[in-house]
C-alpha positions, 0 to 999 in steps of 0.5 A: 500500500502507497504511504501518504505521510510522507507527502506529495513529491515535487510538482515536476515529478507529480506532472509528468505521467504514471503512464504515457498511453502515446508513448506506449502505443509508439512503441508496441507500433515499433517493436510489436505487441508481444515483445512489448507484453514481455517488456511489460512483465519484465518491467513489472517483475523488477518493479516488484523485486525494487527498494525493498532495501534502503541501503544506497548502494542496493537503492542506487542499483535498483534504481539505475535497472529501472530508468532506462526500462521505465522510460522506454515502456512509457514510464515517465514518472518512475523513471525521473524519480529513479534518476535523481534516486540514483544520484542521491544514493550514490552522493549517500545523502538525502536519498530516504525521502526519494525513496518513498516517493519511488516506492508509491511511484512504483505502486501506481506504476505498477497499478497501471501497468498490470491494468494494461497488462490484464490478468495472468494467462 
């Protein structure tokens, strides 16, 4: 579940999309739609497996795996909060609130993108 109490992120990173429906549809015109499906649950299962450990080092790692993946699917927002996540975490300061912003950017990224995926076969 998404924790509220540590607030809204930054107005920048609150605009930008969970999920960018043209830039989604872009690439499943470009690459097919069952190489993107398998994208898709490729970048769900990283999600899933993302900030469960709060050291920087593992927080640097998992998010530098998301950024480009995230970005390429249509992920806007996860992948902005994951840069500036890996940068904090390898600076090793400040990167805690960051990290709960990605993990409630996660959840709705997640939420999305298994609503786009639907059920499990």
């Amino acid at each position: 579940m998404m924790d509220d109490a540590a607030g809204p992120g930054p107005p920048e990173l609150e605009a930008l999309p969970v999920l960018d429906p043209d830039a989604h549809r872009e690439l499943r015109d470009m690459i097919g739609a069952q190489t993107v499906e398998r994208l898709v649950l490729r970048l769900i299962a990283l999600m899933r497996a993302a900030f469960h450990d709060a050291a920087p080092e593992a927080v640097g790692r998992e998010a530098h795996g998301l950024i480009s993946t995230a970005g390429m699917m249509g992920c806007p927002r996860l992948a902005e909060i994951c840069r500036r996540l890996e940068v904090a975490a390898q600076e090793g300061a400040g990167h805690a609130a960051l990290l709960e912003q990605a993990r409630r950017t996660r959840d709705l990224t997640l939420a999305a993108l298994t609503d786009l995926a639907g059920p499990p076969a």
